[in-house]
C-alpha positions in Angstrom: 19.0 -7.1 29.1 16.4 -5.4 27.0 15.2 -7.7 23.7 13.7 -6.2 21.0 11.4 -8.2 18.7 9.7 -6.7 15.2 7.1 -8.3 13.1 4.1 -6.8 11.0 6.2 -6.1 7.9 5.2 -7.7 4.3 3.8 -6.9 1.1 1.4 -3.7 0.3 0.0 -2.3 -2.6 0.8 1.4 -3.1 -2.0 3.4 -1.0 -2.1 0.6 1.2 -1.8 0.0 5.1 0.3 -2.0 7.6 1.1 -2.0 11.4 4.5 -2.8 12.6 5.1 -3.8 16.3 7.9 -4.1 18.1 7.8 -6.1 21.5 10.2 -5.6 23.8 10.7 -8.1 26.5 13.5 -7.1 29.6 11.6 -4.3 31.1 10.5 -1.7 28.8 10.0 0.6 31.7 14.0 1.2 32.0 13.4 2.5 28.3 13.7 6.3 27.8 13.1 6.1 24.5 11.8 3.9 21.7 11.5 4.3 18.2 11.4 3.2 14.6 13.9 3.4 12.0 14.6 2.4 8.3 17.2 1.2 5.8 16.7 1.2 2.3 19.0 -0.8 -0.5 21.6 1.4 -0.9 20.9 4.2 1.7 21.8 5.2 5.1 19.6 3.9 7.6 17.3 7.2 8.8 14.9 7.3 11.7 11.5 7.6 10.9 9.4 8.6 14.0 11.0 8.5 17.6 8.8 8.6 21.2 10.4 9.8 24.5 8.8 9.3 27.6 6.9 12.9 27.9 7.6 14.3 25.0 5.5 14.9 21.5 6.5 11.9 19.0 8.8 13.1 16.6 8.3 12.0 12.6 10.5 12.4 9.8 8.8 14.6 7.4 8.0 12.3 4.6 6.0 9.9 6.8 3.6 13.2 8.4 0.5 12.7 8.2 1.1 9.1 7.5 2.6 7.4 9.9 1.7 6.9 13.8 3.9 5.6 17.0 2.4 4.5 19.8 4.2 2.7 22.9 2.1 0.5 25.2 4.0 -0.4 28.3 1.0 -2.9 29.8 1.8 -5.2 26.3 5.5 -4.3 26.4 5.1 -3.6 22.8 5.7 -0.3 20.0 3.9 -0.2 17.0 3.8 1.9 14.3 1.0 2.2 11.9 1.9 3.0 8.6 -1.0 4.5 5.6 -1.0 5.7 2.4 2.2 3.7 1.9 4.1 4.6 -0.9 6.8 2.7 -2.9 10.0 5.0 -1.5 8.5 3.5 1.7 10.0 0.3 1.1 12.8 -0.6 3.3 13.9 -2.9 6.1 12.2 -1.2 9.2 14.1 -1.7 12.7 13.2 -0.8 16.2 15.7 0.6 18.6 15.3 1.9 22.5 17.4 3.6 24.5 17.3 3.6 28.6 17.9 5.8 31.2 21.5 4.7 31.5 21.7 5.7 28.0 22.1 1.6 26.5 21.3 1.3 23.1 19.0 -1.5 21.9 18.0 -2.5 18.7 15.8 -5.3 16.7 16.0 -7.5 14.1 14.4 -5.7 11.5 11.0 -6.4 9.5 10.7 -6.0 5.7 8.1 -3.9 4.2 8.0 -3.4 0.7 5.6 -1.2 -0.6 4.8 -2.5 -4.8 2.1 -2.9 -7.1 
């Protein structure tokens, strides 16, 4: 059973930076695909950039540019590095991965609230 564990997320200043990371304890070599999504108040949650195993990362197109995914299977963890943060970026931010036999996974969440 895959576990997924966030943390990184807190208070920024507009223009500012922070790096989420998601480890995942259970074997994140059964993992397909791991990824980073967000819910804001009153909004569906959306995914905001998505890594499978041999493919280009994909980013929703507000966080281009901004935003980087990186897995690291040694450390069992995915992070996402977040710039030029803006207030819309503000949301609860959740990791999810999926495995080969197609099981969904998903964390906790981490706040990030992006506010001057």
């Amino acid at each position: 059973q895959v576990q997924l564990v966030e943390s990184g997320g807190g208070l920024v200043q507009p223009g500012g930076s922070l790096r989420l990371s998601c480890a995942a304890s259970g074997g994140i070599l059964s993992l397909r695909t791991m990824g980073w999504y967000r819910q804001a108040p009153g909004k569906q949650r959306e995914s905001v950039a998505i890594l499978t195993n041999g493919e280009s990362p994909n980013y929703e197109d507000s966080v281009k540019g901004r935003f980087t995914i990186a897995r690291f299977n040694a450390q069992e963890t995915l992070y996402l590095q977040m710039n030029s943060l803006k207030p819309e970026d503000t949301a609860v931010y959740y990791c999810a991965a999926v495995g080969y036999n197609w099981r969904t996974f998903w964390g906790q969440g981490t706040q990030v609230t992006v506010s001057s």
